[in-house]
C-alpha positions in Angstrom: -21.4 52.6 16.9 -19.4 53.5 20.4 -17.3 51.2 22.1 -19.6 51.0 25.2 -22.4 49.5 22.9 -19.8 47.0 21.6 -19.1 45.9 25.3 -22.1 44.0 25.0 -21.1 41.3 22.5 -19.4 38.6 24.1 -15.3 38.7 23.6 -15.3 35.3 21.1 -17.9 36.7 18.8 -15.7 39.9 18.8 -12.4 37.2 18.3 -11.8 38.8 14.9 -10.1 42.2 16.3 -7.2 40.2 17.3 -4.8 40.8 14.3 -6.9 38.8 11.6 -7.3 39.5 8.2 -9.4 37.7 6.1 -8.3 36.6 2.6 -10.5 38.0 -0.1 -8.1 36.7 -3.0 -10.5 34.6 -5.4 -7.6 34.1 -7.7 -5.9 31.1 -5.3 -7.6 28.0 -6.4 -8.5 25.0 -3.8 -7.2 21.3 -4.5 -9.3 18.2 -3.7 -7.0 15.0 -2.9 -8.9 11.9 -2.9 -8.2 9.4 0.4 -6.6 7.3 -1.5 -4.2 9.1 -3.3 -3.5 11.1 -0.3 -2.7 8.1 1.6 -0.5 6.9 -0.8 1.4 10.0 -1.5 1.6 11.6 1.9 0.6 9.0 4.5 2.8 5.9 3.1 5.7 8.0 2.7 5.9 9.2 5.7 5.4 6.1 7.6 8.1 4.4 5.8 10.3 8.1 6.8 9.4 7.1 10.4 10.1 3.4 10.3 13.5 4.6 8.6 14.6 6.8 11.2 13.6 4.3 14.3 15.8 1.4 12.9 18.9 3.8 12.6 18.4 5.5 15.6 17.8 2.3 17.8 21.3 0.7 16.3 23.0 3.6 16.8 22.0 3.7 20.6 22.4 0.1 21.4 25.1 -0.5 19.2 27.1 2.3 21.3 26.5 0.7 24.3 28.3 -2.4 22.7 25.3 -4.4 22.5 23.6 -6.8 19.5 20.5 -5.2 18.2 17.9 -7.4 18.6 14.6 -8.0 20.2 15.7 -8.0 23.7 17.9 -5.1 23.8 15.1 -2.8 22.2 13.3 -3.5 25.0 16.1 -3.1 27.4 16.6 0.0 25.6 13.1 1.1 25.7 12.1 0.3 29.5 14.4 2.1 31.7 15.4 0.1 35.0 15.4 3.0 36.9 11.7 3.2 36.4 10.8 -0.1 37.0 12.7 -0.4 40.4 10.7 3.0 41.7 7.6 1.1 40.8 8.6 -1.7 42.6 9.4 0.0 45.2 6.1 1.8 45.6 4.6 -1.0 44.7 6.0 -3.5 47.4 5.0 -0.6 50.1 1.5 -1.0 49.2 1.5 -5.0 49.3 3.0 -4.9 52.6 1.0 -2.8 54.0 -1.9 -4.6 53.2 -0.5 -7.5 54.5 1.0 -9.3 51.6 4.1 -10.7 50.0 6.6 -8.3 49.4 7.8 -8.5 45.4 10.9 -10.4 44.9 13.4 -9.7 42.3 12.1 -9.9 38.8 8.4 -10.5 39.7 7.7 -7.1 38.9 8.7 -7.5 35.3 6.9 -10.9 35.4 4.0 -8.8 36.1 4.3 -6.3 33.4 4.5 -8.8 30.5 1.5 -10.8 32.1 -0.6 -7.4 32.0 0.5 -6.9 28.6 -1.1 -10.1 27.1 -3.7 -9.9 29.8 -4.8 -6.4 27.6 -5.4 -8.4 24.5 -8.1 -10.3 26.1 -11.8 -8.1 26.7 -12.9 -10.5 29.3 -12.6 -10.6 33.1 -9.5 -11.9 34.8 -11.1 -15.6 35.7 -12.2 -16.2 32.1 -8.7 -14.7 30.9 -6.4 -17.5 33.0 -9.1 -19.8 33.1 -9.8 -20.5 29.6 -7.5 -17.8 27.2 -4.3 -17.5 28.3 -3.0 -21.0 29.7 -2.9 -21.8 26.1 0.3 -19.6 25.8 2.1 -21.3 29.0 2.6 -24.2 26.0 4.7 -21.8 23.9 7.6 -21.6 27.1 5.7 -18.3 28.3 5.3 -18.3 32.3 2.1 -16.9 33.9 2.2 -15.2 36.6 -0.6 -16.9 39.3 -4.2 -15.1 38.8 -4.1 -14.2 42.4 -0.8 -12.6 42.6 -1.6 -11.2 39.7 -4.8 -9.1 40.9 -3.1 -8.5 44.2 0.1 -6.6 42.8 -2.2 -4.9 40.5 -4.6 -3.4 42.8 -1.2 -2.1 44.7 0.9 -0.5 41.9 1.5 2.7 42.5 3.3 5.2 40.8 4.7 7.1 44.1 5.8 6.7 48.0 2.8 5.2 49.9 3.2 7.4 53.3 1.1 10.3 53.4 -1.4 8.5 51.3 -4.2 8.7 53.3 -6.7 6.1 51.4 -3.7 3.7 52.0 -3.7 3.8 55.9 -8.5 3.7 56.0 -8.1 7.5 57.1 -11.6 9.5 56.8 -9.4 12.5 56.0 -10.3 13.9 52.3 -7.1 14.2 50.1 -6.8 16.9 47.0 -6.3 15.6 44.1 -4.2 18.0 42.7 -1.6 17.3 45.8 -1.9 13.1 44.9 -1.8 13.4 41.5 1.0 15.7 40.5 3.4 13.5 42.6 3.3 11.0 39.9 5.5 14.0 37.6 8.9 12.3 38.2 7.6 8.9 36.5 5.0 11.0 34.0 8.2 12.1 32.9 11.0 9.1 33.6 8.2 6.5 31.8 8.4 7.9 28.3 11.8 10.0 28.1 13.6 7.1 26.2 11.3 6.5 23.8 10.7 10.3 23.2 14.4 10.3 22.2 14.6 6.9 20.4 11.3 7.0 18.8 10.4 10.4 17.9 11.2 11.6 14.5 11.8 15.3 14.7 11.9 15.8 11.2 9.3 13.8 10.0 6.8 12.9 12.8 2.9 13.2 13.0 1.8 12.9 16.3 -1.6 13.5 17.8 -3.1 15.2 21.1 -6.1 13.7 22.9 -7.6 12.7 26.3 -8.1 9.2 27.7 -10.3 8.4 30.8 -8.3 6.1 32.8 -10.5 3.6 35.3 -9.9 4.2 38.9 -11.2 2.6 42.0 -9.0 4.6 44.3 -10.9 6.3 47.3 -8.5 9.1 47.6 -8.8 10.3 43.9 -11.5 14.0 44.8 -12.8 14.3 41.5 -13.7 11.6 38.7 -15.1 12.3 35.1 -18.0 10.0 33.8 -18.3 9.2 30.0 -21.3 7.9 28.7 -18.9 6.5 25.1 -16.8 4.7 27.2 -18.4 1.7 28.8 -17.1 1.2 32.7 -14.8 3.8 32.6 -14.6 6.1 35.6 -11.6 8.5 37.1 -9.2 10.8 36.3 -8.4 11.9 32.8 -5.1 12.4 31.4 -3.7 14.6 28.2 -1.6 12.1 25.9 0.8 12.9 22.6 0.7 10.2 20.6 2.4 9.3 17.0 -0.9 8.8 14.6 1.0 6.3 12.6 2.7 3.5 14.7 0.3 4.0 17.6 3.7 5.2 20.4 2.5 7.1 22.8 5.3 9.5 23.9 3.8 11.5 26.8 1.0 11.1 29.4 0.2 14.1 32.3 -2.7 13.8 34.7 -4.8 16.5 35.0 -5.4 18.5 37.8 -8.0 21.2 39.1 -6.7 25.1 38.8 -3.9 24.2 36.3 -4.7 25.5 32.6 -1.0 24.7 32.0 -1.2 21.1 31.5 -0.7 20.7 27.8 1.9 23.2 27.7 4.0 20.8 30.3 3.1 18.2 28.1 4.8 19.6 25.1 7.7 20.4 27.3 7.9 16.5 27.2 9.0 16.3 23.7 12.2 18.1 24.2 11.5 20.4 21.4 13.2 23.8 22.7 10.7 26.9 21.6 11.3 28.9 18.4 13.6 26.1 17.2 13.3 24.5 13.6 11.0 21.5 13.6 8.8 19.0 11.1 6.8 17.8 13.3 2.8 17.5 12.5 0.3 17.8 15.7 -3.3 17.1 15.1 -5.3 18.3 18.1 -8.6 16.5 19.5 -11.8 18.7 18.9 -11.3 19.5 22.7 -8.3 21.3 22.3 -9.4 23.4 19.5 -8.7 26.9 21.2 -6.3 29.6 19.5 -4.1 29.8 22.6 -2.9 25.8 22.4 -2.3 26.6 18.7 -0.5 29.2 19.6 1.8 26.9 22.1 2.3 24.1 19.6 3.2 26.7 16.8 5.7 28.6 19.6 7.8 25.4 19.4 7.7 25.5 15.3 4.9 23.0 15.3 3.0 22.1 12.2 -0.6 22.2 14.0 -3.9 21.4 12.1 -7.1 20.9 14.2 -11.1 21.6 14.6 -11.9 24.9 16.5 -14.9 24.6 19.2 -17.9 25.8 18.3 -18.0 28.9 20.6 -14.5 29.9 23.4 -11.8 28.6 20.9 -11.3 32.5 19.5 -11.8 31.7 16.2 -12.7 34.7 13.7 -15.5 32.9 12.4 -19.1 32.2 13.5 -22.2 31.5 12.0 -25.2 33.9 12.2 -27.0 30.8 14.1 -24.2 31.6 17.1 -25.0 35.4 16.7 -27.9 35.5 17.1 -28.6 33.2 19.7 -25.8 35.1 21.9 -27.4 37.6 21.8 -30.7 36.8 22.4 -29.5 36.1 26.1 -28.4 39.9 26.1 -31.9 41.6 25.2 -33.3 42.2 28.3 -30.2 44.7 29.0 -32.2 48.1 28.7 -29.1 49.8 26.1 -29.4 47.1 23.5 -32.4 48.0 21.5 -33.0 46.1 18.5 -31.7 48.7 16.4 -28.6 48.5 18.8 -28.7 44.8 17.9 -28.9 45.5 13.9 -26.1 48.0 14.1 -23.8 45.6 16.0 -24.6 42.9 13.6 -23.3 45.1 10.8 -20.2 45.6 12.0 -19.4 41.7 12.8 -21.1 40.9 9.2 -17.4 40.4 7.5 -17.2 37.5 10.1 -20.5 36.1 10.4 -21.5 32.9 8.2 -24.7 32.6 7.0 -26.8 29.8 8.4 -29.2 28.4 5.2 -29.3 25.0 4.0 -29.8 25.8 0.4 -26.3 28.5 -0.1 -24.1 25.4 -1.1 -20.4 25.0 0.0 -18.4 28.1 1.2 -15.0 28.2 2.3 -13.5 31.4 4.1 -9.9 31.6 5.1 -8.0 34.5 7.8 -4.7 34.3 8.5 -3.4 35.9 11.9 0.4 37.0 11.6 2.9 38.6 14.7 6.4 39.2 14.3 8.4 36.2 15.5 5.6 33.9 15.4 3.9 31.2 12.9 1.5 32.6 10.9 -1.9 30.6 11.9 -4.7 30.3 9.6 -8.4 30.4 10.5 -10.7 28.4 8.2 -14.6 28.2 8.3 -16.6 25.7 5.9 -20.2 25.0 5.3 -20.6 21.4 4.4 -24.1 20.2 2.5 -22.9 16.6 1.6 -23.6 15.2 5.1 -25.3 12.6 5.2 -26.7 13.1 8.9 -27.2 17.0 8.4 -28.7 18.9 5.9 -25.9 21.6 6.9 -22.8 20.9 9.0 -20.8 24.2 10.0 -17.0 23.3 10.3 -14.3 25.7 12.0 -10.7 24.9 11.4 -7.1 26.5 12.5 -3.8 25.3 10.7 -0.3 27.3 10.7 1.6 28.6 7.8 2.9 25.2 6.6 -0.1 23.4 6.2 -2.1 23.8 2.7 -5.1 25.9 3.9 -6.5 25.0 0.3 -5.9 21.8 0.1 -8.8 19.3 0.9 -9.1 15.7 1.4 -12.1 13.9 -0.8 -13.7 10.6 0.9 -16.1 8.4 -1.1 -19.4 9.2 -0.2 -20.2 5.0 -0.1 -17.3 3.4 1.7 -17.3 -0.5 0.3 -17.2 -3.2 3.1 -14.2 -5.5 2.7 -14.9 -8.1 4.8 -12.7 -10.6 2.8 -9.4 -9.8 3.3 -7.5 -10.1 6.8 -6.6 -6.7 7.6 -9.6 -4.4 6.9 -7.3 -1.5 5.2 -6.2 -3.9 3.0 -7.8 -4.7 -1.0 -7.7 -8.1 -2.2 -5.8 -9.3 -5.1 -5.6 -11.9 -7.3 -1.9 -12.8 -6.4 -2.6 -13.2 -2.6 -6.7 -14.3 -2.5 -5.6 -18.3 -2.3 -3.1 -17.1 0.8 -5.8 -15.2 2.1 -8.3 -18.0 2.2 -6.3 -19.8 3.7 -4.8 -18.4 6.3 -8.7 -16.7 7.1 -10.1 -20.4 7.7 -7.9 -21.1 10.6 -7.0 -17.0 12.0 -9.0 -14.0 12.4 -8.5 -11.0 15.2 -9.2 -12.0 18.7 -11.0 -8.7 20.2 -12.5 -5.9 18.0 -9.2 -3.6 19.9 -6.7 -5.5 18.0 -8.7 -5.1 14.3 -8.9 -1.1 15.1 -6.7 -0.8 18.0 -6.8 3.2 19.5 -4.5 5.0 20.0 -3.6 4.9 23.6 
């Protein structure tokens, strides 16, 4: 077959020229962990690794600053003042411009922690003050007033208001990609101290995924619609997360014409490339592409995640894919079916079969360069879906992960509806606790039983 036939077949189906070599050795047997014992060994331990290393390195920081460690002086540690008096004074620009009060000293905190219980409550503002919150202003808790309230919400702003044309009822149209990437200085500033307090370098798990943040702003040129997220129209962000306490430790807008944005994002972590590091990154299925692997694993990343189903430059694609790429290429006059036939023959090594009744197949490539992680490339028919009669997985992990090492979940998950936390099993030491305290508590919104992740 000569190269100017093999033009025709679309560079990720061809994805498998780029250093990979597939791992034929039957010999290396796989290992099925059930959930719970997985949890218990690997998840447990290193939560309590995480919780370890916060304590000490919160005492060590406020202690050195001659300070009691307590409550307040996390938070003082946590929330940098510096932040909080740029927002204000963004903030204050806005109100006075629209012809309200300016913020006085400490109202701006007052604000925060009444938007901070205000998030606990799914309901609108007036059924939030009128009937949910005032029941806290009994514990010694001060609200802020529900009109001051909305007014200094609708005007935070995370940068200068001059030149912000929407402010000033211009007709002007203003990019988005020179708005939003003025916000970088408190992108960055907002989550630094806990980046450096919170994240365990050794240990951590941390997760990559995109949020939809609600917008009203007129000046914002292009907003993303989701049909899964009820209400929820504007820009999107890229956030780093820790899967097991729920921190978020970085959040960067995106913009049009920047493919760079989750590379800056990373820079956020402080981890210097080609540097020792334990750190565990889970990617969303969105950022399943070999060159973000690639990134994370530069900076000595552990990364596992779920490779797209075509563009993510994986090795591996089912016959299904092939064929139906293909099939858009027919009409060119060179490809002649026996063209076709002899092209498939040469990507057959890397093509899955697509048939219901083969069973369960797992095939494994690595991809190794001098100075760099080695990433494997995983593919895996599953036929115990209980939607699908065939579900064709894609996976890449790096050299530290188990690439043959599986996790088993019960096929029938049992409904515990009896106990207060819904990860938790009953017991016979704590069921007369449990009843009791279920008869006069239970979880306020459906976010606090499962709350996400950002």
């Amino acid at each position: 077959m000569t190269s100017d036939a093999m033009k025709w077949i679309p560079a990720d189906l061809k994805a498998f020229q780029d250093c990979w070599e597939e791992i034929t050795d039957d010999s290396q047997p796989y290992e099925v962990v059930m959930e719970d014992d997985f949890s218990q060994d690997y998840s447990a331990k290193r939560m309590c690794d995480i919780l370890g290393h916060i304590a000490q390195r919160l005492t060590s920081l406020i202690s050195g600053r001659g300070k009691t460690v307590n409550r307040v002086a996390v938070l003082e540690q946590l929330l940098d003042t510096s932040v909080l008096y740029k927002l204000e004074e963004y903030t204050t620009q806005m109100l006075v411009s629209l012809k309200h009060q300016p913020l006085v000293p400490f109202e701006f905190r007052e604000f925060l922690f009444t938007r901070w219980l205000r998030s606990r409550f799914k309901v609108s503002n007036e059924v939030a003050f009128a009937s949910l919150m005032k029941h806290v202003a009994s514990d010694n808790f001060t609200l802020m007033e529900r009109d001051r309230f909305i007014a200094i919400q609708s005007c935070t702003r995370g940068y200068a208001q001059a030149g912000r044309t929407a402010s000033v009822h211009s007709n002007a149209w203003t990019q988005q990609g020179a708005m939003l990437r003025r916000m970088k200085e408190i992108e960055v500033a907002l989550f630094e101290r806990s980046v450096h307090a919170l994240l365990d370098k050794e240990n951590g798990f941390i997760v990559l995924d995109d949020e939809l943040i609600a917008s009203r702003a007129a000046d914002v040129e292009q907003k993303a619609v989701s049909n899964r997220k009820r209400g929820k129209e504007g820009p999107v962000a890229d956030c780093i997360a820790c899967s097991m306490l729920s921190t978020c430790f970085g959040m960067r807008l995106r913009v049009k014409n920047d493919s760079s944005n989750v590379d800056r994002l990373l820079d956020s972590l402080l981890i210097p490339k080609h540097t020792e590091c334990g750190i565990e990154l889970a990617f969303d299925r969105g950022y399943g592409k070999l060159a973000a692997v690639l990134a994370a694993a530069d900076r000595d990343l552990d990364v596992i995640t779920i490779a797209g189903k075509l563009g993510s430059r994986h090795p591996y694609n089912t016959v299904e894919d092939w064929d139906a790429a293909m099939q858009k290429r027919r009409h060119r006059s060179l490809l002649t079916p026996e063209t076709i036939r002899g092209l498939k023959a040469i990507c057959g090594q890397w093509l899955i079969p697509s048939d219901n009744y083969l069973g369960c197949e797992v095939r494994v490539a690595k991809r190794q360069k001098p100075q760099s992680k080695t990433v494997y490339a995983l593919a895996l028919r599953d036929v115990f879906n209980r939607k699908e009669a065939r579900k064709d997985l894609k996976f890449f992990v790096t050299q530290n992960h188990k690439p043959y090492t599986f996790v088993g979940v019960p096929k029938v998950q049992e409904n515990k509806n009896d106990v207060l936390f819904s990860h938790t099993k009953a017991s016979a030491t704590r069921s007369c606790v449990e009843g009791m305290i279920l008869q006069s508590a239970e979880h306020l919104t459906t976010g606090q039983r499962c709350a996400d992740w950002f």
